[in-house]
C-alpha positions as CSV (number, residue, x, y, z in Angstrom):
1,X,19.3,-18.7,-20.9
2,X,17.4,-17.1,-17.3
3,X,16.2,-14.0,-17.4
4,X,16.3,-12.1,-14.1
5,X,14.9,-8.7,-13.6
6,X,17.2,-6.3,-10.9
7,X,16.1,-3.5,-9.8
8,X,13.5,-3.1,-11.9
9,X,15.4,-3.7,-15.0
10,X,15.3,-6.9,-16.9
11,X,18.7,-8.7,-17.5
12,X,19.5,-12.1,-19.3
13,X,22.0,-15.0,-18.1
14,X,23.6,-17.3,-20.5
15,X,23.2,-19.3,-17.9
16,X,22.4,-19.7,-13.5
17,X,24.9,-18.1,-11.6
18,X,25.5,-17.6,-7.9
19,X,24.5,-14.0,-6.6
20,X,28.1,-13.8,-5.4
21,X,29.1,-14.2,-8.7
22,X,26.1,-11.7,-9.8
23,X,27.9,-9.3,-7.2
24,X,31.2,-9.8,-8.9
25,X,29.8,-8.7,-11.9
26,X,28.2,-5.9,-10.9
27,X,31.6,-4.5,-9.6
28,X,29.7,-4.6,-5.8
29,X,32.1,-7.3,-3.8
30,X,33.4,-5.5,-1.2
31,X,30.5,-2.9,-0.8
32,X,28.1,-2.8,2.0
33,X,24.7,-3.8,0.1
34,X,21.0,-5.5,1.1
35,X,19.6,-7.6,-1.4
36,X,16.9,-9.3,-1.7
37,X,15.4,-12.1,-3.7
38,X,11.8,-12.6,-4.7
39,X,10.5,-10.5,-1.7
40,X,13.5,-12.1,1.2
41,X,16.4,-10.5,2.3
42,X,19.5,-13.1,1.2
43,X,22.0,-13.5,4.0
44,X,26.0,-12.5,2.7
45,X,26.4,-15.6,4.1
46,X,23.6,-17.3,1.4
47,X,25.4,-15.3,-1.8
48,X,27.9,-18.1,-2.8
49,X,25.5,-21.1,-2.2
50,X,22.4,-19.5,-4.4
51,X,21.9,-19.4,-7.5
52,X,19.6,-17.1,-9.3
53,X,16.6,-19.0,-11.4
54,X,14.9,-18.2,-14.1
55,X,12.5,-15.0,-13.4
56,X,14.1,-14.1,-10.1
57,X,13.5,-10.7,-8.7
58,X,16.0,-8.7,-7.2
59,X,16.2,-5.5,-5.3
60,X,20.2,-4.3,-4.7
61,X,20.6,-1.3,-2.2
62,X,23.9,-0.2,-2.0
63,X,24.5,2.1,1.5
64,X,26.4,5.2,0.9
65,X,28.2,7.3,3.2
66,X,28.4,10.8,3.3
67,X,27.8,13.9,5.5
């Protein structure tokens, strides 16, 4: 079990996952989003080759249109 905090919020893992997979789950694949880990913007490129560790901080920002 990790726990990982996102946003602010605390959230537990039965286990490490990618942050592509942490996307997934969060419904946001496909979205135009910014996160960062522990203080560093991850590339898109980066999301299926890290994996989220015990007491990682993320912050998600998902852009929105409008006008």
């Amino acid at each position: 079990m990790i726990t990982i905090n996102i946003n602010g919020t605390t959230h537990q893992l039965s286990e490490s996952i990618s942050i592509a997979t942490l996307i997934d789950d969060m419904s946001l694949t496909g979205k135009r989003i910014a996160l960062e880990r522990n203080g560093e913007i991850v590339p898109r490129s980066n999301y299926a080759i890290q994996n989220l560790s015990d007491g990682d901080k993320l912050e998600v920002v998902v852009a929105v249109g409008g006008g």
